[in-house]
ZAMARGU-4260 file (C-alpha; in steps of 0.2 Angstrom, whole numbers, plus 5000, padded with zeros to 4 digits):
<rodrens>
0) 4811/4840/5049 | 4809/4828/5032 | 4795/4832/5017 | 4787/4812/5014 | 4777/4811/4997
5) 4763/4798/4998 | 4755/4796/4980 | 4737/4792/4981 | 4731/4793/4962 | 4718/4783/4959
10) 4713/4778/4974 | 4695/4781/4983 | 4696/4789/5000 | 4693/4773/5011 | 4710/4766/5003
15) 4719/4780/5006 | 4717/4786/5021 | 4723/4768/5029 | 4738/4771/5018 | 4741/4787/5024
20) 4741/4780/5044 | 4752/4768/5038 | 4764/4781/5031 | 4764/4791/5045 | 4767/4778/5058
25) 4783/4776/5047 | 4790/4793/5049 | 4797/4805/5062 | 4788/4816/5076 | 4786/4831/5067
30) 4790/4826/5050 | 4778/4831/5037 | 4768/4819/5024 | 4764/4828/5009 | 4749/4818/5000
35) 4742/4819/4983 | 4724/4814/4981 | 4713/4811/4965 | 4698/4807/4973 | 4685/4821/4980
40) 4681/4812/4994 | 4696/4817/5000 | 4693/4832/5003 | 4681/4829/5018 | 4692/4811/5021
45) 4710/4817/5025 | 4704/4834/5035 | 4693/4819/5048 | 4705/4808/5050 | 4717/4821/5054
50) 4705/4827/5068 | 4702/4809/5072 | 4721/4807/5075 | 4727/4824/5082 | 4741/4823/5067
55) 4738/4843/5062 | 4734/4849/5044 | 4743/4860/5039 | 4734/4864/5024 | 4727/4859/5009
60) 4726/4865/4991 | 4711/4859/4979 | 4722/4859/4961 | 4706/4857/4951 | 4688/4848/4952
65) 4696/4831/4958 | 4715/4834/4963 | 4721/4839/4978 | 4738/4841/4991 | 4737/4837/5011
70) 4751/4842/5020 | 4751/4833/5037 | 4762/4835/5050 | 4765/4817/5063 | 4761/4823/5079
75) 4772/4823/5094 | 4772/4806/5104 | 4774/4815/5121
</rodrens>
């Protein structure tokens, strides 16, 4: 299992989320995308779209009132 890092400072949510499918189509089953977020609409954002998906959250952590981490595990394509 492989750590990705995906960047996603300055961008709004409706950027990054499309960014963060297109990282993780890249990657491994099982691997993990970490992503860093400046925007609080991430918050509710990257938790959907991880639901949406079925990729699992792994958990989150909210650094202060706009910064926040997502890790993000690709699911399994059985």
């Amino acid at each position: 299992m492989t750590t990705h890092q995906l960047d996603g400072s300055g961008m709004a949510c409706i950027h990054l989320t499309p960014r963060v499918k297109h990282a993780i189509t890249d990657i491994a089953a099982g691997d993990i995308l970490e992503v860093h977020a400046d925007d609080p609409a991430a918050r509710e954002g990257i938790p959907s779209w991880c639901r949406l998906t079925g990729n699992p959250l792994l958990g989150s952590t909210e650094h202060d009132t706009n910064n926040s981490t997502f890790t993000i595990q690709k699911k399994d394509q059985s």
